[in-house]
TIFI-630564 format. One record per residue (C-alpha): residue number from 1; residue in three letters; x, y, z. Coordinates in nm, 4 decimals, padded with zeros to 6 digits. Example, Ala and Ser with C-alpha at 12.3 -4.5 7.8 and 13.67 -1.06 7.14 Angstrom:
# TIFI-630564
   pos   code       east      north         up
     1    ALA    01.2300   -00.4500    00.7800
     2    SER    01.3670   -00.1060    00.7140
END
This chain:
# TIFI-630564
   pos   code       east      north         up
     1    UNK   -03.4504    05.9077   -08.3211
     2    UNK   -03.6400    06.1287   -08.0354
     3    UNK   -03.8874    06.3759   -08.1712
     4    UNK   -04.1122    06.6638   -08.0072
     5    UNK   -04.3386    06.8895   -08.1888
     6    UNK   -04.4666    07.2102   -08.0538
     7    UNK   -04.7627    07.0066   -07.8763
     8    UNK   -04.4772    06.8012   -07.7098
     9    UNK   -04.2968    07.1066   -07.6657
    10    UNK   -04.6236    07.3070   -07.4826
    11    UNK   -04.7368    06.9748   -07.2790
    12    UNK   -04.4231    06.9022   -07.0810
    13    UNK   -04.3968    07.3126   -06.9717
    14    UNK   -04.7158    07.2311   -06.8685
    15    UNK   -04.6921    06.9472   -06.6749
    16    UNK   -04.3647    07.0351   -06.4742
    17    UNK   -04.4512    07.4220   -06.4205
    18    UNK   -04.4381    07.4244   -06.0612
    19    UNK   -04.0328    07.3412   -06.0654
    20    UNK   -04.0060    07.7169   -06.2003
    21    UNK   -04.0249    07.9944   -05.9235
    22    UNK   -04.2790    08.2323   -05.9202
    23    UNK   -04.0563    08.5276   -05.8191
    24    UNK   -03.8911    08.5799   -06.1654
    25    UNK   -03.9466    08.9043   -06.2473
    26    UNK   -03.8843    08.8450   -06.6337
    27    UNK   -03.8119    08.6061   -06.8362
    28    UNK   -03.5470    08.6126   -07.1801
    29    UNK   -03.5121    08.4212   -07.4960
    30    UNK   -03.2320    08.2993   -07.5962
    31    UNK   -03.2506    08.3481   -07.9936
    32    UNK   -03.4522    08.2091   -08.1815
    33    UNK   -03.4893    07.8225   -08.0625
    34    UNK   -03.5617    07.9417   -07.7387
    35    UNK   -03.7830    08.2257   -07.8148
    36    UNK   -04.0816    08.0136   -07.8200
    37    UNK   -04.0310    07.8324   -07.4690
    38    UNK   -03.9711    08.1286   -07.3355
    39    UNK   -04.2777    08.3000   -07.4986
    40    UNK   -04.5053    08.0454   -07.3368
    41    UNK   -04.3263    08.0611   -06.9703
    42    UNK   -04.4028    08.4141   -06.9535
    43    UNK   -04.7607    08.3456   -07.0498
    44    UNK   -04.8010    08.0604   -06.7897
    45    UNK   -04.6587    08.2583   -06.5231
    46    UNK   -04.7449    08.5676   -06.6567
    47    UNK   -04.4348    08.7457   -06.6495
    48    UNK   -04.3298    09.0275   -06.9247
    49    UNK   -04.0370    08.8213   -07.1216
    50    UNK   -03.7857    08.9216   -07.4099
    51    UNK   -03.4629    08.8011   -07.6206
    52    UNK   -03.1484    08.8273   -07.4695
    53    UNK   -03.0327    09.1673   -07.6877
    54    UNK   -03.3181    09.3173   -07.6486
    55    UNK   -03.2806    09.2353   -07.2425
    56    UNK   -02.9599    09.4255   -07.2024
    57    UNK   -03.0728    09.7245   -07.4500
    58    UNK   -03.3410    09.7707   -07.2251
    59    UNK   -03.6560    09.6690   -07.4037
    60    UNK   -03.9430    09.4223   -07.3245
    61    UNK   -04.2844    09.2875   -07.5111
    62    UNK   -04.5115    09.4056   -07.3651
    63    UNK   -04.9118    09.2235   -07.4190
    64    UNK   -05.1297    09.4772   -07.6091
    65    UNK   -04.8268    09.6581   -07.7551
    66    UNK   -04.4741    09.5989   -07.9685
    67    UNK   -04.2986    09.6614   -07.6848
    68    UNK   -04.1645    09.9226   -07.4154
    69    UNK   -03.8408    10.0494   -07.2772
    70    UNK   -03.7473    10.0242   -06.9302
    71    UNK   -03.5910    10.1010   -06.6254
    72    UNK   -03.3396    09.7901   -06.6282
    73    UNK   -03.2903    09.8206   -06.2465
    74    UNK   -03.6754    09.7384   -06.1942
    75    UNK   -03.5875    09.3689   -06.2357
    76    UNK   -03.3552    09.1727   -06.0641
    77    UNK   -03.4457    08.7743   -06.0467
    78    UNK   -03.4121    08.6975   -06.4349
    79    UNK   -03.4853    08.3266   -06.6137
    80    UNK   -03.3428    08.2656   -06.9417
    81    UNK   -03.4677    07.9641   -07.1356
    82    UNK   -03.3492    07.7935   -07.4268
    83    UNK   -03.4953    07.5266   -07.5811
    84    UNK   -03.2135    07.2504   -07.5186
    85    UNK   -02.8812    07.1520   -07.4106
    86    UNK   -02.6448    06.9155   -07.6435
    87    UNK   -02.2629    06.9853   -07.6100
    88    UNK   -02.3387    07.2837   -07.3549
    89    UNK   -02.1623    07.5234   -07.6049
    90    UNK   -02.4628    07.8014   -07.6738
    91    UNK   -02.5254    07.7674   -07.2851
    92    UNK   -02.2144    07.8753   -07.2251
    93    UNK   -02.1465    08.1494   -07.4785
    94    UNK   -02.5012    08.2913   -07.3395
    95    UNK   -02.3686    08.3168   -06.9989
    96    UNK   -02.0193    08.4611   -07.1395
    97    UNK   -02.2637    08.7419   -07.2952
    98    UNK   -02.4401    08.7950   -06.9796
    99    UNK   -02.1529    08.7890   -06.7302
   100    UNK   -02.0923    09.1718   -06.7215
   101    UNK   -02.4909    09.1536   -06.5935
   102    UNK   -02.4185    08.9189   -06.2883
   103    UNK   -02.3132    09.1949   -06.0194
   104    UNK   -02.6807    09.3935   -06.1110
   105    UNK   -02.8915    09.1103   -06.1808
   106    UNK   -02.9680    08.7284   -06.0365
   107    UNK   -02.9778    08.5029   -06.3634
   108    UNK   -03.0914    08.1227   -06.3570
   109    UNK   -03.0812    07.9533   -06.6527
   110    UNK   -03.3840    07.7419   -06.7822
   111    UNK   -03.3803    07.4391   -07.1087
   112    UNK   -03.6271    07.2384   -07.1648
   113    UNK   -03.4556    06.9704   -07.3247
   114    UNK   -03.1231    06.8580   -07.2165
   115    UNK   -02.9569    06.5445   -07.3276
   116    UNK   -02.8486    06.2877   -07.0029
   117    UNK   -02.5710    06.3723   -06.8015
   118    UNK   -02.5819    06.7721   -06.9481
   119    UNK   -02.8811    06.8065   -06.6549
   120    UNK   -02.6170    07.0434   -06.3923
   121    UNK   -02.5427    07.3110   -06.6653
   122    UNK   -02.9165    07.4614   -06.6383
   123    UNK   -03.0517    07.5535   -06.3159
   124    UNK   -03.3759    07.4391   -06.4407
   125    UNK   -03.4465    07.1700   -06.7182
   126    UNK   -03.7872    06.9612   -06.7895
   127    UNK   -03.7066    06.6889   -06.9776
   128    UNK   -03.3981    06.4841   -07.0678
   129    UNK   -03.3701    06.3707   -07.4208
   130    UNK   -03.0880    06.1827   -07.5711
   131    UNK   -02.9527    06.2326   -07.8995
   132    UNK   -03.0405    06.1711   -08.2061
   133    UNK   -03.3127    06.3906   -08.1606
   134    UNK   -03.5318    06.6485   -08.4027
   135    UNK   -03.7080    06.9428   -08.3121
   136    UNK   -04.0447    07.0848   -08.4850
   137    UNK   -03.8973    07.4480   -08.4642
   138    UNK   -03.5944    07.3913   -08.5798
   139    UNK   -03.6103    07.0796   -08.8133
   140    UNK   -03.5631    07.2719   -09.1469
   141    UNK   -03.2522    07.4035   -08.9973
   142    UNK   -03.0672    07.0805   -08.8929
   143    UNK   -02.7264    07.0180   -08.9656
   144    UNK   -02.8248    06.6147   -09.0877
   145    UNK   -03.0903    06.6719   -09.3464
   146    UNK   -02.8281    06.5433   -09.5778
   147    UNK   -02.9450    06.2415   -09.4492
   148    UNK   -03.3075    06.3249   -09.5413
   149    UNK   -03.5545    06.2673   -09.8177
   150    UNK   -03.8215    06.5304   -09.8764
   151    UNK   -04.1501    06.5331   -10.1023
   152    UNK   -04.2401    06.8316   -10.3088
   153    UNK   -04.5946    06.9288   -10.3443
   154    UNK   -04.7208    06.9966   -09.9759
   155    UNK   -04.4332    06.9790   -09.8431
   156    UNK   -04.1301    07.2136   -10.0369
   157    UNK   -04.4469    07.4249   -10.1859
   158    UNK   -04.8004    07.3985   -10.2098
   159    UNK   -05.0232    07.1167   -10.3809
   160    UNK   -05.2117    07.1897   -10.6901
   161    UNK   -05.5634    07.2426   -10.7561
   162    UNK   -05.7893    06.9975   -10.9021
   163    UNK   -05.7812    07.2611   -11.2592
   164    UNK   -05.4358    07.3065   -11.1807
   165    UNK   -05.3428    06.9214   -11.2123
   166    UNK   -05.4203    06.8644   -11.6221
   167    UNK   -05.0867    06.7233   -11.7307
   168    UNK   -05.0345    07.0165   -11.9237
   169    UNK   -05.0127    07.3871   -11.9920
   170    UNK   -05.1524    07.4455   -11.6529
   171    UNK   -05.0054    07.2125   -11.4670
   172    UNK   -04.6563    07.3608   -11.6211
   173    UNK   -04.7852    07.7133   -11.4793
   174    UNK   -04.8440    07.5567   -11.1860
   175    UNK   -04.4889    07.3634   -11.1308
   176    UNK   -04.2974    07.7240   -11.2405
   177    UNK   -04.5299    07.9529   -11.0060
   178    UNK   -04.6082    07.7098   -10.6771
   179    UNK   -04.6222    07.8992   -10.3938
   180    UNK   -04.3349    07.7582   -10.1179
   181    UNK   -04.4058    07.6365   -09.7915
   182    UNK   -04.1592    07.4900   -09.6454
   183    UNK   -03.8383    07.5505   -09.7402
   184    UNK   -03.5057    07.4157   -09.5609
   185    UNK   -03.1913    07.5917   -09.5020
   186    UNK   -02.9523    07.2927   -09.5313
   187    UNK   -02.9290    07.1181   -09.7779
   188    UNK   -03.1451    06.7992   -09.8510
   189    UNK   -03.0051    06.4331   -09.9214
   190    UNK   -03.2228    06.3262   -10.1627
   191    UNK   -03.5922    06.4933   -10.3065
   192    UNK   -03.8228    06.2223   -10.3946
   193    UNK   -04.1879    06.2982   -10.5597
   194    UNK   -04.4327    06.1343   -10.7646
   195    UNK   -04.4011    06.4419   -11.0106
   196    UNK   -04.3262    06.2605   -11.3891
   197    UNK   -03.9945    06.2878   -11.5081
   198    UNK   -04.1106    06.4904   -11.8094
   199    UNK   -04.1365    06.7604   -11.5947
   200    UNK   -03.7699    06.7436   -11.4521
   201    UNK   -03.6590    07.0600   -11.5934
   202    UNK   -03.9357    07.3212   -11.4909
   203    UNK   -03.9051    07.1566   -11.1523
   204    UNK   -03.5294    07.2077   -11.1329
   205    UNK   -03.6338    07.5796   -11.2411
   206    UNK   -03.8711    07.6081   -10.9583
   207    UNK   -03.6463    07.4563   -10.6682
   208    UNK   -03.3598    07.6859   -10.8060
   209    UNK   -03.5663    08.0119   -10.7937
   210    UNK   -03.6722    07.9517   -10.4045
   211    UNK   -03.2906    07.8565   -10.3181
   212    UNK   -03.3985    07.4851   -10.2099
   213    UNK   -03.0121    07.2790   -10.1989
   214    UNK   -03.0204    06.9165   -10.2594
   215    UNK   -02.8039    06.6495   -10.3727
   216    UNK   -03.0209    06.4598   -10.6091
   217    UNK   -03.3847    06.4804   -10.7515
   218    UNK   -03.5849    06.1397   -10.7726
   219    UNK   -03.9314    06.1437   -11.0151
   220    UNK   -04.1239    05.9179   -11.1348
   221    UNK   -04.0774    05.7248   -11.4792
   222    UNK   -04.3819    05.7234   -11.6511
   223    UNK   -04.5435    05.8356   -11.9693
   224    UNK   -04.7837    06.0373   -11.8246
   225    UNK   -05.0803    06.1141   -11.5723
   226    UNK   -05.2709    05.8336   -11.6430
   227    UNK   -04.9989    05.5533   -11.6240
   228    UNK   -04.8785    05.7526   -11.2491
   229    UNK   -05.2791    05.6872   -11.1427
   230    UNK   -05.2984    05.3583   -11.3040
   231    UNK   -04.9998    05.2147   -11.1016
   232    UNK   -05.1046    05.4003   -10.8243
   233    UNK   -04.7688    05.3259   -10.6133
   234    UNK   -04.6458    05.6769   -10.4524
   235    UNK   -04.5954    05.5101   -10.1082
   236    UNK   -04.3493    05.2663   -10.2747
   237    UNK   -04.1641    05.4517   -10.5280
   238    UNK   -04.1093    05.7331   -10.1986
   239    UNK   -03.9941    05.4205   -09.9963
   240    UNK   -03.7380    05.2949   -10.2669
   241    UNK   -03.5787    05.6082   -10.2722
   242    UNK   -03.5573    05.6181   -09.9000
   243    UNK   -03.4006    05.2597   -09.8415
   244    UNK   -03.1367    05.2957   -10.1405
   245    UNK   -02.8982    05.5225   -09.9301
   246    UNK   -02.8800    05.5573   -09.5459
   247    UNK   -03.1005    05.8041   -09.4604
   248    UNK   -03.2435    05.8675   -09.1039
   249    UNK   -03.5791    06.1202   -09.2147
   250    UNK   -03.8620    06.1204   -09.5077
   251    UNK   -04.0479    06.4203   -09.4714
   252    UNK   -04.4206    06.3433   -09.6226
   253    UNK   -04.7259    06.5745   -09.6244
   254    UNK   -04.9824    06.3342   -09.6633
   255    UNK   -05.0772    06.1010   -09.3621
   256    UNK   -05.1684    05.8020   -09.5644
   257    UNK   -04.8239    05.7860   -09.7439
   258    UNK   -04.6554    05.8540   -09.4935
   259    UNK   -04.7479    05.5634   -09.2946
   260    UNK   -04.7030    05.3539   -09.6019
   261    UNK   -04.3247    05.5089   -09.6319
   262    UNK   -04.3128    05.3970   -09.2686
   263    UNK   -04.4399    05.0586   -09.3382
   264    UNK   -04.2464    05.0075   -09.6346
   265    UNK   -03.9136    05.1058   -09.4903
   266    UNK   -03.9297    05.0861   -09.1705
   267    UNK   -03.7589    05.4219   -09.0554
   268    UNK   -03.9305    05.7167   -08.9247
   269    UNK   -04.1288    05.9953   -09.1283
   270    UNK   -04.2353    06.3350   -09.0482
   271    UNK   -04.5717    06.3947   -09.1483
   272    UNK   -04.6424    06.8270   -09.2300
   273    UNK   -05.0152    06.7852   -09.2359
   274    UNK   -04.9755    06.7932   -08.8242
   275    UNK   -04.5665    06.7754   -08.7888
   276    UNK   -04.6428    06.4211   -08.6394
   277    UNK   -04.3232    06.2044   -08.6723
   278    UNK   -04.4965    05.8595   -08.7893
   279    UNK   -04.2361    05.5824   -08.5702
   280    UNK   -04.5070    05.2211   -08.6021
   281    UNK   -04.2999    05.0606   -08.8327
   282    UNK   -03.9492    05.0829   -08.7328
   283    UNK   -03.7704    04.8074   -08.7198
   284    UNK   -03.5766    04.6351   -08.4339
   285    UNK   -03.2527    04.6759   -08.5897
   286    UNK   -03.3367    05.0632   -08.6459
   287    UNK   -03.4799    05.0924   -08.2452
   288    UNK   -03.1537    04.9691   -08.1514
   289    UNK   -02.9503    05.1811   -08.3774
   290    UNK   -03.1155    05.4560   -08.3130
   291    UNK   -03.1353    05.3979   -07.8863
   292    UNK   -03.5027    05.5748   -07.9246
   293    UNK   -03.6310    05.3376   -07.6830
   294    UNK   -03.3814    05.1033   -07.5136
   295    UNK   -03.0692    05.3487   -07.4959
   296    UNK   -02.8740    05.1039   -07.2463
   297    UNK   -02.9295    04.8354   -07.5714
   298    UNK   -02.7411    05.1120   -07.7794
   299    UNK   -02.4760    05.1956   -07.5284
   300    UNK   -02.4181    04.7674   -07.4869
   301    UNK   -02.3896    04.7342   -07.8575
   302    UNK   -02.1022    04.9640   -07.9351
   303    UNK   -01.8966    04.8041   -07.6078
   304    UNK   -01.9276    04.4995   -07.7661
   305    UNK   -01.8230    04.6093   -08.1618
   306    UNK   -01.6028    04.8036   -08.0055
   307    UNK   -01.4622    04.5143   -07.8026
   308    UNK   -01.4688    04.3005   -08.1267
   309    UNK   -01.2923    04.5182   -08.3031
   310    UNK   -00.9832    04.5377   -08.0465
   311    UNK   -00.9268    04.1195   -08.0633
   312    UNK   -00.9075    04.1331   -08.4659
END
């Protein structure tokens, strides 16, 4: 699996900013993945910048107010960024959308990301990264996270307070009234939290009411709050869940357990207290599977299953 966070994201504009020209006279969004790229191009090169509907409507963002209309014809070398290329589909249906544009205005097109051999359908492009590969801004959107396993508290909503966490009335409250955080919009493989199982059904209620789709629920099978602290094994029961079916993705808030997940089951886990994707403990077999950092070794194995397969 390749990852890149925001930081990632911000650090490789950064380092390759001179490959952009500095006679763009604006630059567009393409919406909403690449609205933040392009948000931080126009700040680095200090150019006015906008989404691609607002672009042909007429309107920019303009710094120290929402935004102003314009004369259209008063720019004329335009960059529009995305944040990657995969199949080259979007790219495409972007530059279907802005094709009536081409005879007023000269468009390049700019992606950050693009995945090998995709790196002629951008005019620009600052990094190639191959699939399978997750994105910080859009990882609560991805198609796979059927494939994922994701903690509750600090992750789907808040964690409760100290006088919150009493194994009772308030604690109940709490578990009913938890204010969301993160909250996917595909559905999730498998939720896995060290809540107690007595407290399936107002946790049901809870995921139900902030329209959070999963396949199955995994808690913990203990009497009660003293017996979780006694056996003190959150790492491990998370882990357990994660190795029973394939999944590719735990999604952890806290660092610690994370890395224990990590450790435990040697696949990667995303980390919310700093959207760090924790990678230490993978194993060989998953490395190779997963081409993050031999792809040629990935490429080599399926010739050869594939050439297996043909003399059976």
């Amino acid at each position: 699996m390749n990852y890149r966070n925001i930081r990632d994201l911000n650090n490789i504009i950064l380092k390759k900013l001179s490959i952009i020209p500095r006679d763009f006279d604006l630059i567009v969004g393409v919406p909403r993945s690449g609205m933040l790229p392009a948000n931080l191009l126009s700040l680095y090169l200090n150019r006015p910048y906008t989404d691609i509907h607002s672009f042909m409507n007429g309107h920019i963002y303009k710094a120290g107010a929402r935004g102003q209309f314009f004369d259209i014809k008063q720019f004329k070398k335009i960059l529009v960024v995305d944040d990657s290329v995969a199949s080259g589909a979007a790219l495409q249906e972007c530059k279907e959308n802005l094709k009536h544009l081409s005879a007023d205005f000269d468009i390049k097109y700019c992606a950050v990301y693009v995945i090998p051999g995709k790196e002629k359908t951008v005019d620009y492009f600052f990094e190639t990264v191959p699939l399978p590969r997750y994105f910080q801004w859009n990882i609560l959107n991805h198609t796979t996270l059927e494939k994922a396993c994701f903690d509750i508290d600090g992750v789907l909503c808040a964690d409760p307070l100290p006088e919150q966490n009493d194994d009772g009335e308030k604690y109940i409250d709490f578990i009913l009234n938890a204010p969301p955080l993160f909250i996917p919009g595909s559905k999730i493989g498998t939720i896995v939290t060290s809540r107690l199982e007595k407290y399936r059904t107002q946790t049901e209620t809870w995921l139900k009411a902030n329209n959070v789709k999963y396949n199955d629920l995994v808690m913990l099978d203990l009497p009660d709050m003293a017996a979780r602290q006694k056996a003190n094994n959150h790492g491990g029961h998370k882990a357990k869940a994660y190795m029973a079916k394939p999944y590719v993705l735990f999604v952890e808030s806290e660092l610690t357990q994370a890395i224990q997940i990590n450790k435990i089951a040697k696949k990667p886990v995303l980390c919310t207290a700093n959207f760090e994707m924790i990678f230490d403990s993978e194993s060989i077999l998953y490395n190779l599977k997963s081409g993050k950092h031999l792809p040629f070794l990935r490429k080599y194995a399926l010739k050869v299953r594939n050439k297996m397969k043909s003399l059976k």
